[in-house]
VOGU-3710 file (C-alpha; in Angstrom, 3 decimals, decimal comma):
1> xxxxxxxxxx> -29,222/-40,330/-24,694  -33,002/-39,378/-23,671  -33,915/-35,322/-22,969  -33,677/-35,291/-19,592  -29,891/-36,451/-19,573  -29,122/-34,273/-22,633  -30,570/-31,168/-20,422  -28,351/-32,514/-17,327  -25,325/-32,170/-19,421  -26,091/-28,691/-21,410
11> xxxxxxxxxx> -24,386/-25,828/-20,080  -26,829/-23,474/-17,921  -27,570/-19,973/-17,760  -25,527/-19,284/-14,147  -22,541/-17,334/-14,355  -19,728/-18,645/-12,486  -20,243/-16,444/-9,038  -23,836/-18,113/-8,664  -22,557/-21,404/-9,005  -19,787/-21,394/-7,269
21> xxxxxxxxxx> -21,404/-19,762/-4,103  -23,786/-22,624/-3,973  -21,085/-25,042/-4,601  -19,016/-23,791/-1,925  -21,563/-22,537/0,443  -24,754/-23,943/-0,189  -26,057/-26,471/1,965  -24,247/-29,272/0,673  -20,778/-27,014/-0,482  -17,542/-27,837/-0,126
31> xxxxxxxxxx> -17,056/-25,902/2,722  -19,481/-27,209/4,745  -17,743/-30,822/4,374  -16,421/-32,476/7,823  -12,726/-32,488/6,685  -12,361/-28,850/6,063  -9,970/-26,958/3,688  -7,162/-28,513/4,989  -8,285/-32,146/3,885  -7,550/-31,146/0,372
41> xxxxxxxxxx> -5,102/-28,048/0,110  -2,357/-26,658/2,367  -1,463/-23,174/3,394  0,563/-21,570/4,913  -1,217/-22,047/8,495  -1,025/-25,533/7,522  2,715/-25,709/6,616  4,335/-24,311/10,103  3,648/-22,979/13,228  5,732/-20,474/12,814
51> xxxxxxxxxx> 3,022/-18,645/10,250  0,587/-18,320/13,378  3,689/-17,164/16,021  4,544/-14,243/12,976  0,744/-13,468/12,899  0,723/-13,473/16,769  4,140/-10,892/16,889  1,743/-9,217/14,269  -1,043/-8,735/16,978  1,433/-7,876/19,723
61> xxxxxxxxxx> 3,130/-4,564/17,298  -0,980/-3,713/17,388  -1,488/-4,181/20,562  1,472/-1,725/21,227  0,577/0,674/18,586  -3,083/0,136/20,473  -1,824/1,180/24,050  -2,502/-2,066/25,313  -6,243/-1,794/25,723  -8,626/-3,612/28,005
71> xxxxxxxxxx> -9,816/-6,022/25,452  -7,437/-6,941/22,667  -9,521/-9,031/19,355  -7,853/-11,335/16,783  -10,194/-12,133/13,847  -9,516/-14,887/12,014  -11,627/-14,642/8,563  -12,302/-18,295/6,953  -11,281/-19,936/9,835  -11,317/-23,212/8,618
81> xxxxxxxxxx> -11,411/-25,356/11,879  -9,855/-22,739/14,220  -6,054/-23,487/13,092  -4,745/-20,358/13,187  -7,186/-18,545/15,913  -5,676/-21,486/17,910  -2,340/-21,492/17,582  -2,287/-17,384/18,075  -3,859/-17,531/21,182  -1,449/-20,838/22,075
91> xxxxxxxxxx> 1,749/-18,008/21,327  0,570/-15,086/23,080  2,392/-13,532/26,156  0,640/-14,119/29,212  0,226/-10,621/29,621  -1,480/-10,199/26,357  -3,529/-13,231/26,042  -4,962/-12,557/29,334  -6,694/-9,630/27,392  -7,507/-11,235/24,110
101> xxxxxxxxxx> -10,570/-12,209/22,719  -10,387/-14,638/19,892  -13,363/-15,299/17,197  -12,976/-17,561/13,896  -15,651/-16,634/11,046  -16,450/-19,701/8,919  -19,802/-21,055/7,616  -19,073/-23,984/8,887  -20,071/-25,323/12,165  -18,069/-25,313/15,148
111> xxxxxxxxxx> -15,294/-28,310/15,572  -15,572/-30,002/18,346  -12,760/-29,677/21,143  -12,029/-26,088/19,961  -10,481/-23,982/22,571  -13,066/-22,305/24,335  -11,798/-19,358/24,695  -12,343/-18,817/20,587  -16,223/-17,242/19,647  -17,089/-19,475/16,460
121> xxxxxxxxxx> -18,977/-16,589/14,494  -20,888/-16,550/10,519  -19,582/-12,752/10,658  -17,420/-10,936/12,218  -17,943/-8,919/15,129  -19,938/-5,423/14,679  -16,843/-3,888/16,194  -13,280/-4,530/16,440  -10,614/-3,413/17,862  -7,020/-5,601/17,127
131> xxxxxxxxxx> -5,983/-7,857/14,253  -8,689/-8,472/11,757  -6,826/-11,332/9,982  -7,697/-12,850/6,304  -5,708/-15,361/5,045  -7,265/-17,214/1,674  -10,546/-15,485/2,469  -10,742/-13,489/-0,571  -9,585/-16,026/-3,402  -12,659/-17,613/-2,164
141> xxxxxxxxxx> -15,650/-15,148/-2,312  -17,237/-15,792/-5,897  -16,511/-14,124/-8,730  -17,942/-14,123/-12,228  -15,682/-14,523/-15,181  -15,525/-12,465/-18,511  -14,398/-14,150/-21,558  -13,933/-11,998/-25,187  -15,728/-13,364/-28,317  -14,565/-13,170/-31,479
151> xxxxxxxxxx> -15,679/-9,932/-31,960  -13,769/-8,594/-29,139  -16,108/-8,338/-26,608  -16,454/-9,285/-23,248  -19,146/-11,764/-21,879  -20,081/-13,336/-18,761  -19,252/-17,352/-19,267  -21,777/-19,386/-17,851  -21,274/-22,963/-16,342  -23,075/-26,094/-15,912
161> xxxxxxxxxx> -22,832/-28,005/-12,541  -20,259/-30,408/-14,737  -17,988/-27,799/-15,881  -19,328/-27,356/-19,169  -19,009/-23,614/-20,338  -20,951/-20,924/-23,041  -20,330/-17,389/-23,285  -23,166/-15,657/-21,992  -24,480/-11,865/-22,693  -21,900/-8,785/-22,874
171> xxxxxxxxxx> -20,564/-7,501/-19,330  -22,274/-4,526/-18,887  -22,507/-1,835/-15,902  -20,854/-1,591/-12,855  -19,368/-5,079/-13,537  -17,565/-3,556/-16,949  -16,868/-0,372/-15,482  -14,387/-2,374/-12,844  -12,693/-4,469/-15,808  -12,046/-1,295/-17,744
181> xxxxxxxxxx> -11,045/0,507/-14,344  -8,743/-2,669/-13,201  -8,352/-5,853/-15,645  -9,085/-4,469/-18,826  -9,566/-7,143/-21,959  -7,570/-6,622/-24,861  -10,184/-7,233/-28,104  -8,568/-10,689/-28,518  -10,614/-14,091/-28,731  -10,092/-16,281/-25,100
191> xxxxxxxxxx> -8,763/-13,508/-23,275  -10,330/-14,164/-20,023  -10,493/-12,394/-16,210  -12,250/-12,635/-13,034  -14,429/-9,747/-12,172  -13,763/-9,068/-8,831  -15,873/-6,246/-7,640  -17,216/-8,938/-4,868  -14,188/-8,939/-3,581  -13,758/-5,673/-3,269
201> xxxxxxxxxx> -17,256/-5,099/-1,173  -16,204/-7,832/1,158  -13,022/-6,637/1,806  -14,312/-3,164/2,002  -16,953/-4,664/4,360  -14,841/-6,446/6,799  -12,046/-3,608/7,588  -15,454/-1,405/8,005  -15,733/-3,565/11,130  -12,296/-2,352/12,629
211> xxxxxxxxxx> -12,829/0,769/14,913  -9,165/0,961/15,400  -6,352/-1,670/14,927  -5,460/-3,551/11,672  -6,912/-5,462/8,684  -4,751/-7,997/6,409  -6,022/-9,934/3,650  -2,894/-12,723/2,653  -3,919/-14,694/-0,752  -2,512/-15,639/-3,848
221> xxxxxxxxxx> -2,492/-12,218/-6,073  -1,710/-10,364/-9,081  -1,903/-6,579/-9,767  -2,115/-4,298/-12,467  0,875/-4,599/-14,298  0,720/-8,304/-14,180  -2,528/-9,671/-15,196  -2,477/-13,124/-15,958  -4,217/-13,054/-19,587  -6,381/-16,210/-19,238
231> xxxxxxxxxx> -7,397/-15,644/-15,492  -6,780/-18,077/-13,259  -9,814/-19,772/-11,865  -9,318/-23,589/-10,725  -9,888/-26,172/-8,486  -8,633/-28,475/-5,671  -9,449/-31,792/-4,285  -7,281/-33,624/-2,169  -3,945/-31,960/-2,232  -4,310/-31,681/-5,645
241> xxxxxxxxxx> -5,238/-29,099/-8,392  -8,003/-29,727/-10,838  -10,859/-28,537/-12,804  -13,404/-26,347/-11,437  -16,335/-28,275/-11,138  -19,430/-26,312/-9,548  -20,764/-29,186/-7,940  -19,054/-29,185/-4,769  -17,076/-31,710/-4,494  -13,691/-29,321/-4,928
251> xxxxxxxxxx> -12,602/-26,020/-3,774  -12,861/-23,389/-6,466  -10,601/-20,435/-6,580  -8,984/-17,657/-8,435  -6,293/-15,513/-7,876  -7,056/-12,177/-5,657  -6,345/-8,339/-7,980  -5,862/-7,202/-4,148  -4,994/-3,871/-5,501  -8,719/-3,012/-6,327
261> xxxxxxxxxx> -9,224/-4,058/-2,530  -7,150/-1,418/-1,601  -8,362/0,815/-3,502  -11,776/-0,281/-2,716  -11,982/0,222/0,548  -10,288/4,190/0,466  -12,779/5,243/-1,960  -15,746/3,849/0,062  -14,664/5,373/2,791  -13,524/8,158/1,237
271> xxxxxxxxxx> -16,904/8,755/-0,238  -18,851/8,058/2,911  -17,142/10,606/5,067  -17,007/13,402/2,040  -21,098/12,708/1,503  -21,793/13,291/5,198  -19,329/16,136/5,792  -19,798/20,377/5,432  -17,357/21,035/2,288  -15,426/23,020/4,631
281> xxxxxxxxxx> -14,671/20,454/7,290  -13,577/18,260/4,092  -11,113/20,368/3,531  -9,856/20,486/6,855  -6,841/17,820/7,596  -7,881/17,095/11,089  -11,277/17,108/10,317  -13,953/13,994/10,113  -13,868/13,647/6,770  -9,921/12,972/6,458
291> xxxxxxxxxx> -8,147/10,438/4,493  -8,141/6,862/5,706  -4,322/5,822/6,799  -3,167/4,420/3,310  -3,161/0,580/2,733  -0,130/-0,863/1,322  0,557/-4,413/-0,376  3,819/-6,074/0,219  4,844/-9,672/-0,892  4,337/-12,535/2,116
301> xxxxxxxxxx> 8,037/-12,811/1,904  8,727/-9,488/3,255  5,897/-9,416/5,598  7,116/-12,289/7,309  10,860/-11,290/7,341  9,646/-7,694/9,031  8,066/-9,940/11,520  11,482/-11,449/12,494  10,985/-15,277/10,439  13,998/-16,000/9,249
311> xxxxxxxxxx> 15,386/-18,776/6,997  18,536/-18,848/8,440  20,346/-22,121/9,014  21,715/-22,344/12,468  25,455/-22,514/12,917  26,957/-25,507/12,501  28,922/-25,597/16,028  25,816/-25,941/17,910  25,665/-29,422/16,525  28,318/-30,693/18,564
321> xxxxxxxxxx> 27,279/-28,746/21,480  23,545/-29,215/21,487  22,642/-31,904/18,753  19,041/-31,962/19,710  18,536/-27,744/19,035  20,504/-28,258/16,171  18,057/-30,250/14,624  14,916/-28,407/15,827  16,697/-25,508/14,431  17,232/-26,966/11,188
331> xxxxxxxxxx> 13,816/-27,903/10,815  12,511/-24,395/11,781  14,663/-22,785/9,290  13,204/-25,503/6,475  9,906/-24,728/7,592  10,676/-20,556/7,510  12,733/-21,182/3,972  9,182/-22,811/2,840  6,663/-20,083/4,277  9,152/-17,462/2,239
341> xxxxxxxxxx> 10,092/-18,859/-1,166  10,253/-16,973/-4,444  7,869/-18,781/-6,532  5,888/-20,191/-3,614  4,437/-19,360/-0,285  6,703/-16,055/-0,099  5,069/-14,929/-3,434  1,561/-14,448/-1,902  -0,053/-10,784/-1,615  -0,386/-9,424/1,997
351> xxxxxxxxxx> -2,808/-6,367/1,875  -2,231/-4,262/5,200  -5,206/-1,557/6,080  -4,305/-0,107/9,352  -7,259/1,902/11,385  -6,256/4,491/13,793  -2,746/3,446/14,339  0,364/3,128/12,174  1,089/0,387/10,139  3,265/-1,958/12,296
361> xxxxxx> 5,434/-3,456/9,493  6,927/-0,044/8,657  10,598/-0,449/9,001  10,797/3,056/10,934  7,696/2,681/12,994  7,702/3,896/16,749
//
């Protein structure tokens, strides 16, 4: 084997947030590939329309909670190709939709045929006020992973753009100070996590943009008391799951600790207001420094049941009285059972921020 090939195939010095943003989002990243996400992984978007018609009762409880305002925004964060922006604004009331204003934010360029009605946006608007909506965003955003040596201490693994790993230097600063704070490593040889203080700043950055409404990130997640021990960073290509290769020809991905998003995103803002505010008017509960409305992390399962899916099977009688809704019944309640089972779909994390209005899954809300 001459030099040059030994150097292609000797791990480099990138951790594994460098190389995965340029394998995902660099000019010639996954995600920039005609066929989209959905050409080589499903979610839930992709497994029944009834995900988007929840999502779109979701808008319509904010709307209310709202008071119906002039303009009405659904933000649909790593759009894809428009799937679920579309088949929102395909479910709305007239009423409503007449006011809505739909935008998809994906690097990718804008599909052809899209509704028109949808804004195809890099970011999200400055402002919004509706549904900011996040569904496998934040498994996505790049995060570098920690590994413990033998001696028991944590370092940054690097990777090659064939998958080839070395531990790197020791984590040290902020990056150390959120693994202690949220995933911390046991001194035990392989114990591995995913650092994900990026995810935190991009959450925190995207609700920033809601003036009033709500903000719900849905991915596959863990929390606190249920760290997986050897992270869980991996890849797909076409429908299937496979090693993370950082040379984008597969999705890479790790599980989302969206309770560090949560918590992210009250102590920025937190922090902001108390900086910029007389100590006396922080004290003050209806003052402008007060507490952000609390975020709160349910399971998809019971997100979607609050939202009226249910997995019910229709009764049987209406098979000899209406054979044809029979059936479409059937298959709805298949496709509901699907977007809600334990060990599955219904397992994901839904992380609900609301802005200026109650949170509209509360069993007791107005």
């Amino acid at each position: 084997m001459t030099d040059e090939a030994t150097a292609e195939k000797s791990p480099e010095g990138r951790g594994w947030r460098e190389a995965a943003q340029e394998a995902l989002y660099g000019p010639d990243g996954f995600y920039r590939r005609p066929e989209g996400p959905a050409g080589h992984f499903r979610t839930s978007v992709h497994a029944s329309p009834l995900f988007a018609q929840a999502v779109t009762r979701l808008l319509c409880r904010v709307d209310e909670a709202l008071g119906r305002p002039p303009a009405l925004d659904f933000v649909d964060m790593g759009a894809g190709r428009g799937e679920l922006v579309t088949g929102v604004l395909a479910a709305l009331p007239a009423g409503v939709a007449a006011r809505a204003r739909g935008y998809a934010v994906e690097i990718a360029g804008r599909p052809a045929g899209l509704d028109e009605r949808i804004t195809w946006l890099s970011d999200p608007p400055e402002t919004v006020t509706g549904l900011l909506f996040a569904n496998e965003w934040l498994d996505n955003v790049p995060v570098d992973v920690a590994e413990v040596d033998p001696a028991g201490v944590p370092r940054l693994v690097l990777v090659a753009a064939d998958g080839t790993e070395r531990l790197g230097e020791p984590v040290r600063g902020a990056d150390a100070d959120w693994l202690a704070r949220w995933w911390p490593l046991p001194a035990e040889e392989g114990l591995r996590a995913e650092i994900g203080r990026p995810r935190d700043l991009a959450w925190a950055t995207a609700v920033d943009r809601v003036a009033r409404g709500l903000a719900v990130a849905v991915d596959y997640a863990h929390t606190a008391d249920a760290r997986p021990p050897f992270g869980t960073l991996t890849g797909f290509r076409e429908g299937r799951e496979t090693a993370p290769v950082p040379d984008g020809s597969c999705d890479i991905t790790a599980h989302v600790a969206l309770d560090a998003c949560a918590a992210a995103h009250t102590a920025e803002r937190t922090a902001a207001r108390t900086a910029h505010t007389p100590p006396d008017a922080a004290r003050t509960p209806t003052g402008p420094a007060r507490m952000p409305p609390p975020a709160r992390l349910l399971t998809q399962r019971a997100a979607l049941r609050a939202l009226d899916l249910t997995s019910a099977r229709p009764p049987l009688a209406l098979a000899s009285t209406d054979p044809s809704a029979y059936v479409r019944a059937l298959a709805s309640a298949g496709e509901a059972a699907e977007l809600t089972a334990p060990g599955g779909l219904g397992d994901f994390g839904w992380l609900l921020q609301p802005v200026g209005i109650p949170d509209p899954l509360q069993p007791d809300r107005p």
